[in-house]
C-alpha positions, 0 to 999 in steps of 0.5 A, a space after each residue: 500500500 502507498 498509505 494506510 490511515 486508520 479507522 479506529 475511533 469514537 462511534 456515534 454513540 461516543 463509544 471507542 472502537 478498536 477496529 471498526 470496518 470499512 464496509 464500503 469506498 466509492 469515488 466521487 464523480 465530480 472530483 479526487 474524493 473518496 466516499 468511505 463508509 466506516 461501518 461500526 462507528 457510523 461515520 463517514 469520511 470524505 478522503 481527498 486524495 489529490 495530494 496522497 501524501 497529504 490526505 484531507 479527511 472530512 468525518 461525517 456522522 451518521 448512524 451505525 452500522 454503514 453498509 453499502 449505497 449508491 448515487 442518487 440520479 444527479 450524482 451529487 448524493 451519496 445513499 448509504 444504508 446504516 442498517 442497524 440504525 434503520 436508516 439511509 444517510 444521504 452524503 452531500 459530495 458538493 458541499 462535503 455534508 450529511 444532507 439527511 438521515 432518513 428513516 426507513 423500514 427494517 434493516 435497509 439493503 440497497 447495494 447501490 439502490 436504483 433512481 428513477 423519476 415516479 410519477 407523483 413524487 418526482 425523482 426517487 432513489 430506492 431500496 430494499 430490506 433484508 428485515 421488512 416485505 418493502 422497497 421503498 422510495 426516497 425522494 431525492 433534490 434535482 437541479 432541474 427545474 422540472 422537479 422543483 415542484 417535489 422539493 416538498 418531498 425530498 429527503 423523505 420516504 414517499 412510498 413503500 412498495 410491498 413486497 412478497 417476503 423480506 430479505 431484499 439483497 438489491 434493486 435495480 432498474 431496468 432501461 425498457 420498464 
């Protein structure tokens, strides 16, 4: 390796941790940053990498335990489950924020969930449940000024679809439905 850095420290709950898990690293799309969800503490760092020698790390709280995600539809929000917690954060990757911390079902499972645009609430990003029957809907900011008229919904779960049995692994969307 070039560079090791450590994770250990405080949980969200003030509690320390010795060696907590990397559950997930995702790049940014707009600029040298990564995304690292840092699963039993809750936090999530923002690493800017464009001088390796000299990391900058932004530590975001969250909730515990962070598991995987994925990009809203605009690219500039990253979605994580913290599954232990029953909730999604949504990383602000523009401004270097949490943008919200949303509730949701049992023991949310997204890999990288799935957006698109539903028809009442606008621009949705999605996933499933290993611990509750539903997908559900949140809906996600859009710069485009199409979708202003939801901004009233973002940030919350607008839907729950039901499912025939828990234990969602993923969603995904298809370009043809």
């Amino acid at each position: 390796p070039i560079k090791v850095v450590s994770t250990r420290g405080q949980t969200v709950d003030g509690e320390y941790h010795p060696e907590p898990r990397v559950a997930s690293i995702v790049a940014s799309l707009t600029k040298p940053e990564w995304v690292v969800n840092v699963k039993e503490t809750g936090m999530i760092l923002l690493v800017d990498y464009s001088d390796i020698k000299n990391l900058k790390t932004t530590t975001i709280e969250s909730a515990k335990f962070l598991h995987d995600g994925g990009w809203d539809a605009s690219g500039r929000y990253f979605m994580v489950a913290a599954n232990a917690s029953n909730k999604v954060a949504a990383v602000d990757t523009k401004t270097g924020k949490l943008a919200a911390l949303v509730d949701t079902a049992k023991i949310p499972h997204p890999g990288r969930g799935a957006n698109f645009v539903h028809p009442q609430f606008g621009p949705v990003w999605s996933t499933g449940h290993l611990g509750d029957a539903v997908v559900s809907l949140i809906s996600t900011p859009s710069d485009d000024a199409k979708f202003s008229k939801y901004k009233e919904h973002n940030w919350k779960v607008v839907q729950e679809l039901k499912m025939p049995g828990a234990g969602n692994l993923f969603v995904k969307t298809h370009p043809k439905s």
